[in-house]
Backbone as CSV, one residue per row, in Angstrom:
resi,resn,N_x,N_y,N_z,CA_x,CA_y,CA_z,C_x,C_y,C_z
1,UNK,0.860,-1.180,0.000,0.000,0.000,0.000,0.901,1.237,0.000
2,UNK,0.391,2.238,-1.000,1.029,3.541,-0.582,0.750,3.754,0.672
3,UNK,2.496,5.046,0.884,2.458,5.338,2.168,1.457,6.802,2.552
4,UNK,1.108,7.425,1.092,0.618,8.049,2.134,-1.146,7.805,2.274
5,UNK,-1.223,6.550,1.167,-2.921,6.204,1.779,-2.908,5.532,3.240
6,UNK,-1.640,4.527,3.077,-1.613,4.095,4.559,-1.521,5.363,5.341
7,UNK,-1.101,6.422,5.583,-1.132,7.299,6.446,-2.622,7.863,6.468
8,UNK,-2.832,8.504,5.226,-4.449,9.084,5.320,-5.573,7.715,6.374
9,UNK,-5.153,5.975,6.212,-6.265,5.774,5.890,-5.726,5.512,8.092
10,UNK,-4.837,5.336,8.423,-4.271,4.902,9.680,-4.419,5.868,10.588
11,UNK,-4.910,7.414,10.339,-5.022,8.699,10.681,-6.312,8.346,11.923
12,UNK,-7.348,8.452,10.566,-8.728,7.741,10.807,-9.053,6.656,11.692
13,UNK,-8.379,5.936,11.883,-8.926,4.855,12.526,-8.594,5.647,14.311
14,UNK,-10.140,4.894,14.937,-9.961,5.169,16.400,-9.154,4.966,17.221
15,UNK,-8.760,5.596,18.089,-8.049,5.509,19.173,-8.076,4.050,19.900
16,UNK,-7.336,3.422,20.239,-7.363,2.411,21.368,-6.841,1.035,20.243
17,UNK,-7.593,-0.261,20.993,-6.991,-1.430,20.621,-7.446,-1.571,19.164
18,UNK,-8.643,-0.886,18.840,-8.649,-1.211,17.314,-7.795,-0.577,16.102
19,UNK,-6.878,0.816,16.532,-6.208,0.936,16.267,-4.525,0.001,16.157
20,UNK,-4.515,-0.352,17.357,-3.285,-0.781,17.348,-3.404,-2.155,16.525
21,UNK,-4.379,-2.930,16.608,-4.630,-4.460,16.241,-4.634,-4.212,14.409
22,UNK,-5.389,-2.998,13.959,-5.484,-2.780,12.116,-3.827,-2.004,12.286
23,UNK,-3.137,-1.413,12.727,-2.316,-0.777,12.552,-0.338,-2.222,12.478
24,UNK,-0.874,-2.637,13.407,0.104,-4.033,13.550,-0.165,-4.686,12.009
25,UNK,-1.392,-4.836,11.725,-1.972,-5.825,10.564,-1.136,-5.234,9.393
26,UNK,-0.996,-3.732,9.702,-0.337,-3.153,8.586,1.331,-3.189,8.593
27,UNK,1.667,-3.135,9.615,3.131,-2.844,9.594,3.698,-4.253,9.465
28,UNK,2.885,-5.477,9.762,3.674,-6.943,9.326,3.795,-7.510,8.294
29,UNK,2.965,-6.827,7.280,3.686,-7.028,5.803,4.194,-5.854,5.170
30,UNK,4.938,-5.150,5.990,5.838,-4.117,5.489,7.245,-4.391,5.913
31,UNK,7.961,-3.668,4.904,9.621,-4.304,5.699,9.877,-3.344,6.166
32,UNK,11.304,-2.921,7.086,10.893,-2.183,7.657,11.656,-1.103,7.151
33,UNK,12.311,-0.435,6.265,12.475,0.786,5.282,11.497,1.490,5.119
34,UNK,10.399,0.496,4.775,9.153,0.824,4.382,7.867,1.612,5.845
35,UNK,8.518,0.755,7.191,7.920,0.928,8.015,8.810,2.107,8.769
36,UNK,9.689,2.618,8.244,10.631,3.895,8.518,10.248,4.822,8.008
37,UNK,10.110,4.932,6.637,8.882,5.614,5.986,7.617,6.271,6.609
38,UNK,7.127,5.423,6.775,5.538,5.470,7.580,5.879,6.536,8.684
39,UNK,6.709,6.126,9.539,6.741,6.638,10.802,7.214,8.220,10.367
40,UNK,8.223,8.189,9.377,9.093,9.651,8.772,7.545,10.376,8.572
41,UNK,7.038,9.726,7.891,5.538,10.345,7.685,4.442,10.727,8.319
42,UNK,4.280,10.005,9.665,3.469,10.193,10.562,4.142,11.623,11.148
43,UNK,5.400,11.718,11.642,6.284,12.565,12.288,5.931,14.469,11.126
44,UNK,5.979,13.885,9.959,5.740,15.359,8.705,4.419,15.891,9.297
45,UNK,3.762,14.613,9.172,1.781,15.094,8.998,1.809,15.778,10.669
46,UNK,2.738,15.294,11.670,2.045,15.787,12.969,2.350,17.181,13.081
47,UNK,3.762,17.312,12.237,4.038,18.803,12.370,3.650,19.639,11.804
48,UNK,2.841,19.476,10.498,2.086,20.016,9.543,1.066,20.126,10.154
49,UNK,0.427,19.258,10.759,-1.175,19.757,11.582,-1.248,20.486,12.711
50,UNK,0.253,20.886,13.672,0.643,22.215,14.406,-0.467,22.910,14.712
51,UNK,0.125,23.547,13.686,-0.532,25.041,13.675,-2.404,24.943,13.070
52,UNK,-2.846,23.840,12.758,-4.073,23.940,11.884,-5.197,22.859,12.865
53,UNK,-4.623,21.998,13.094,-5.573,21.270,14.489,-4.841,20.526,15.705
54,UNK,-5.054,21.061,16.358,-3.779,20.539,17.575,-4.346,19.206,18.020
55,UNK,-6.025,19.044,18.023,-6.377,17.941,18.521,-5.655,16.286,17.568
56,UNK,-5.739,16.999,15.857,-5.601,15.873,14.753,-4.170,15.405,15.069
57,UNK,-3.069,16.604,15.928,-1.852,16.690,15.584,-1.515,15.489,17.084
58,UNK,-2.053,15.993,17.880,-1.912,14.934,19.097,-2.456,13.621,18.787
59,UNK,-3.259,13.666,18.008,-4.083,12.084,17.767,-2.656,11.516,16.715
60,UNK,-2.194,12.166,15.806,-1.045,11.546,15.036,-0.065,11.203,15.547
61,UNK,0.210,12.006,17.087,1.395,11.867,18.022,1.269,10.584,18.482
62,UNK,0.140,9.945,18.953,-0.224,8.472,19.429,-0.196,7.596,18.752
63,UNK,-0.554,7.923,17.317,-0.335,6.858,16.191,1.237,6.234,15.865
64,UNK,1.647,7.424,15.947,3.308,7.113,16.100,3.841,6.483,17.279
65,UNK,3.394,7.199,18.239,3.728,6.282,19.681,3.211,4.688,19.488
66,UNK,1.846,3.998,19.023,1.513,2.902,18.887,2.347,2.067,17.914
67,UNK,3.066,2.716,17.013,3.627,2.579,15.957,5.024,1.866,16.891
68,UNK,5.633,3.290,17.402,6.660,2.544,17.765,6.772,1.516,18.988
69,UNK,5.719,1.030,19.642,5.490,-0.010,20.296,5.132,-1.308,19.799
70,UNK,4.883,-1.318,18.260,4.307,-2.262,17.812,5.775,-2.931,17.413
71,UNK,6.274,-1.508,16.489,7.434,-2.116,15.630,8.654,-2.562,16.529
72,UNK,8.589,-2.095,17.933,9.774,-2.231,18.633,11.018,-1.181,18.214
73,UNK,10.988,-0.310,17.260,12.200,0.192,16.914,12.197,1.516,17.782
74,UNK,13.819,1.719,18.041,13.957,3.110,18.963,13.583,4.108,18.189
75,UNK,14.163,4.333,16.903,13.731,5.356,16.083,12.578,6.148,15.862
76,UNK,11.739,5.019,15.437,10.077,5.145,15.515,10.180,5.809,17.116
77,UNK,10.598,5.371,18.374,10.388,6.048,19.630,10.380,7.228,19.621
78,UNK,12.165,7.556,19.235,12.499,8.811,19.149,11.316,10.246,18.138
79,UNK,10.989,9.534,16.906,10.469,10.477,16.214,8.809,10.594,16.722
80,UNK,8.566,9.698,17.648,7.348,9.977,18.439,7.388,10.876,19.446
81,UNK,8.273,11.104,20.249,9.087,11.692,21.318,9.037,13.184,20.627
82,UNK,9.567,13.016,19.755,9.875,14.564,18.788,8.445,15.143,18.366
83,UNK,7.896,14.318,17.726,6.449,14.574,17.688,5.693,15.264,18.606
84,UNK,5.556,14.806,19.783,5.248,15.453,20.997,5.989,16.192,21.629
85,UNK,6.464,16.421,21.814,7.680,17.541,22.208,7.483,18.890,21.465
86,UNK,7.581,18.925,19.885,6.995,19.845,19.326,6.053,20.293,19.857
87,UNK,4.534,19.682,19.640,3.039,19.412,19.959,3.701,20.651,21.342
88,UNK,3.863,20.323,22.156,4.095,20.851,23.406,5.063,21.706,23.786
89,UNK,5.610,22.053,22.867,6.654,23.281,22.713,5.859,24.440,22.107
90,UNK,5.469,24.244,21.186,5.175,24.956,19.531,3.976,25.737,19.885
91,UNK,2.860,24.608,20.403,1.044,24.890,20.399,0.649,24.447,21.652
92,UNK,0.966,23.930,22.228,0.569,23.821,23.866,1.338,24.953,24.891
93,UNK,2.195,25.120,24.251,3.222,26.138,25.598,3.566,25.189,26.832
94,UNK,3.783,23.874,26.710,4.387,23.232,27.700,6.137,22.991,27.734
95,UNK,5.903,24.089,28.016,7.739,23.853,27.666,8.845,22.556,28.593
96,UNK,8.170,22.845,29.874,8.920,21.130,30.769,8.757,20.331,30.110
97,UNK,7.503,20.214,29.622,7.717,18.652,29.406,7.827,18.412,27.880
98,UNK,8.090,19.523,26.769,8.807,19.295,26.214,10.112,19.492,25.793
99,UNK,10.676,20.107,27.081,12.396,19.559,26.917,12.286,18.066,27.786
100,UNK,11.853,17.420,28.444,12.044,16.215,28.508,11.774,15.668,27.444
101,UNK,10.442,15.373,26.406,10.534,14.717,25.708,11.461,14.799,24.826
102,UNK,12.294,16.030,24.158,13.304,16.351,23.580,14.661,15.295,23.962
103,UNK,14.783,15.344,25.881,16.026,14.634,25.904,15.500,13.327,25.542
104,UNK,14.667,12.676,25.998,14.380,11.233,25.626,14.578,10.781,24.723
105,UNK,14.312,11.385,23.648,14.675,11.962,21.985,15.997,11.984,21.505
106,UNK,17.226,12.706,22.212,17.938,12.884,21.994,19.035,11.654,22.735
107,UNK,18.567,11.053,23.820,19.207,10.655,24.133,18.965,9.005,23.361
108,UNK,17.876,8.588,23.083,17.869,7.447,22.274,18.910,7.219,20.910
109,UNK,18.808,8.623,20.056,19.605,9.119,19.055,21.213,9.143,18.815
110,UNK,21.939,9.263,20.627,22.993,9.382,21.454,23.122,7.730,21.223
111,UNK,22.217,6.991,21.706,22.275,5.760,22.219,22.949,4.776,20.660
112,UNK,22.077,5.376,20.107,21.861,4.777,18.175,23.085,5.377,18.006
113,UNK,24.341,5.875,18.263,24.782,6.634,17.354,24.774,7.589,16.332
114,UNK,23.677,8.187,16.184,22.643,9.057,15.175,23.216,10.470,15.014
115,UNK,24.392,10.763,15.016,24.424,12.331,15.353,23.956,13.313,15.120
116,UNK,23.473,13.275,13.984,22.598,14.645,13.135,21.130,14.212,13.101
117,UNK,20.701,13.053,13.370,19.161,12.938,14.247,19.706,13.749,15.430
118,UNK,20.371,13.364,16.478,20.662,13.957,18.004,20.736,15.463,18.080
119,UNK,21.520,16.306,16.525,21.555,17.369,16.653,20.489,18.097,15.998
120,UNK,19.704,17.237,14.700,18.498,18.185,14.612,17.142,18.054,16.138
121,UNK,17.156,17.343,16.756,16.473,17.183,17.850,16.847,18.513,19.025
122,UNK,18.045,18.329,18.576,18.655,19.992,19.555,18.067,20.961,19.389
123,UNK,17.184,21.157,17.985,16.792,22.336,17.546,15.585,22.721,18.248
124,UNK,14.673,22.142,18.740,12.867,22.678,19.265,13.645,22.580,20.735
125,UNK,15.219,21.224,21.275,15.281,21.845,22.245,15.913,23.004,23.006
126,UNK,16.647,23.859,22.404,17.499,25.128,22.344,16.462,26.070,22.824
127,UNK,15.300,25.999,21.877,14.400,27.228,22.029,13.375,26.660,23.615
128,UNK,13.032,25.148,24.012,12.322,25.455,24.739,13.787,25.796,26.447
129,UNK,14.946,25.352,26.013,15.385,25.746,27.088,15.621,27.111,27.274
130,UNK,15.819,27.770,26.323,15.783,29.211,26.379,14.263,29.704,27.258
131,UNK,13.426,29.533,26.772,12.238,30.010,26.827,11.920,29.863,28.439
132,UNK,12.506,28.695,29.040,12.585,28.365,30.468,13.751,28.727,31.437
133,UNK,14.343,30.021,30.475,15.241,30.474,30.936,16.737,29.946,31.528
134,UNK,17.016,28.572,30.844,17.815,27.608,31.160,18.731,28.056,29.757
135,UNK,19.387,29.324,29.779,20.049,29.553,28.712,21.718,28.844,28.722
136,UNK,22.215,28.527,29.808,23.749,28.278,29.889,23.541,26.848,28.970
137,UNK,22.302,25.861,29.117,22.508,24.929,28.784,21.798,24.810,27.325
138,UNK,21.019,26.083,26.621,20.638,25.556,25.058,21.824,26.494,24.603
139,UNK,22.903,26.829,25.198,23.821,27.570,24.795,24.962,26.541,24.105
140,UNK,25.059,25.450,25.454,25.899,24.432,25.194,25.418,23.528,24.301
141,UNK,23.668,23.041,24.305,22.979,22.311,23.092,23.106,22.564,22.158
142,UNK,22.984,24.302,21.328,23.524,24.890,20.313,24.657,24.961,19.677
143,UNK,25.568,25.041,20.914,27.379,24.731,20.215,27.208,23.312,19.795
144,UNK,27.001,22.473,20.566,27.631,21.045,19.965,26.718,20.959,18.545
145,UNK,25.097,20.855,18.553,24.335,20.691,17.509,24.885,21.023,16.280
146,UNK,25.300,22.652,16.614,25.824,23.379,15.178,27.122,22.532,14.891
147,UNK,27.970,22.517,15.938,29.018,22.094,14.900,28.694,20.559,14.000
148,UNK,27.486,19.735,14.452,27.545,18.397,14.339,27.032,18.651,12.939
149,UNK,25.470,19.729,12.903,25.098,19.812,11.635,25.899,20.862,10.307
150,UNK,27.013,21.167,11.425,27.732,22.176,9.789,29.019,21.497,9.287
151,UNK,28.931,20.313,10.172,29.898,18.810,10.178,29.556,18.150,8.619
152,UNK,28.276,17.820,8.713,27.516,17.309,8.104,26.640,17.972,7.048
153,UNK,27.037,19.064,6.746,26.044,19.739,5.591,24.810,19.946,5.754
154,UNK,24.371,20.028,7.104,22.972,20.130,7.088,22.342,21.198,7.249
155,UNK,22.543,22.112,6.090,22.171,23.575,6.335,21.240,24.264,6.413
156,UNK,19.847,23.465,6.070,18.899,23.677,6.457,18.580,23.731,8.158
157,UNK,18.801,22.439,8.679,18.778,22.755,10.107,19.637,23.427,10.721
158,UNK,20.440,23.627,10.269,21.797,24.503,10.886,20.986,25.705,10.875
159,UNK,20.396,26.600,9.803,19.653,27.507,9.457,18.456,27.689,10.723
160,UNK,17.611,26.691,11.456,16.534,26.630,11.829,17.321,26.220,13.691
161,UNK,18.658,26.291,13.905,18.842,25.836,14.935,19.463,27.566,15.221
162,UNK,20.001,28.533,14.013,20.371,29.611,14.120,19.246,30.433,14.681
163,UNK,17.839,30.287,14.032,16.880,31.171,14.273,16.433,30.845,15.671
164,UNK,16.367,29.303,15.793,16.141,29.157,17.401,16.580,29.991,18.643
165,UNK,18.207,30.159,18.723,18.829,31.083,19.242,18.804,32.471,18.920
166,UNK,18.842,32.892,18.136,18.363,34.062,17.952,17.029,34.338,18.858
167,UNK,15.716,33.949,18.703,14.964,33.821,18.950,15.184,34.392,20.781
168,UNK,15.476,33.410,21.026,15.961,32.963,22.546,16.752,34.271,23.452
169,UNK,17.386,34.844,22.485,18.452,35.957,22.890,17.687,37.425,22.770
């Protein structure tokens, strides 16, 4: 199945065990590139629905969370983690608890060896530690991040980890 009908059609389905039971059905004849995909996708659509329905955007946050309980993979964890963390940075104004979900995030990423997952994850958390006035330490999140993503060519986030701080200052 396409991924993004599987996404449109996995959106939809209710909350709870009937989700997870059609959602498993789906991810066991997928390999899992494919089921990396999905999740990359669930993670786009939650941040895309931000700003436009916070309720659709939290319901996608769980889909991913079920996701990565089904599949077992940290990744899928992490980009659920990130998912919500946003959600709760961005449009909730919960900033605690999304620099925890951030480290959880980051530190799975740490765990994986992932560096430029670990340092674009730095980026939503820079701004909520700023914002909580915990500047010594998105000061130090910012140094390492940047150098990891200007390590790595990643100049887009390098770009979006600049405005963070800025922001912050």
């Amino acid at each position: 199945m396409e991924i993004q009908r599987f996404l449109e059609d996995a959106v939809m389905l209710a909350d709870g065990e009937d989700q997870r039971r059609i959602l498993a059905q789906h991810l066991s004849g997928m390999e899992a590139a494919r089921q990396d995909e999905f999740a990359q996708a669930l993670k786009d659509h939650a941040d895309l629905l931000m700003r436009t329905d916070t309720q659709q955007c939290l319901r996608v946050t769980k889909l991913l969370e079920a996701l990565a309980d089904i599949s077992g993979n940290p990744q899928h964890r992490a980009l659920g983690l990130l998912a919500r963390a946003n959600a709760c940075s961005i449009v909730l104004g919960e900033y605690r608890q999304a620099t925890d979900l951030y480290a959880q995030a980051i530190s799975i990423y740490a765990e994986l060896g992932r560096q430029v997952e670990q340092a674009q994850a730095q980026i939503g958390n820079v701004f909520t530690l700023g914002v909580l006035g915990r500047h010594t330490e998105a000061q130090v999140s910012y140094q390492w991040a940047s150098e990891v993503l200007q390590a790595n060519a990643a100049w887009f986030h390098l770009s979006r980890l600049h405005v963070n701080l800025a922001i912050i200052h």
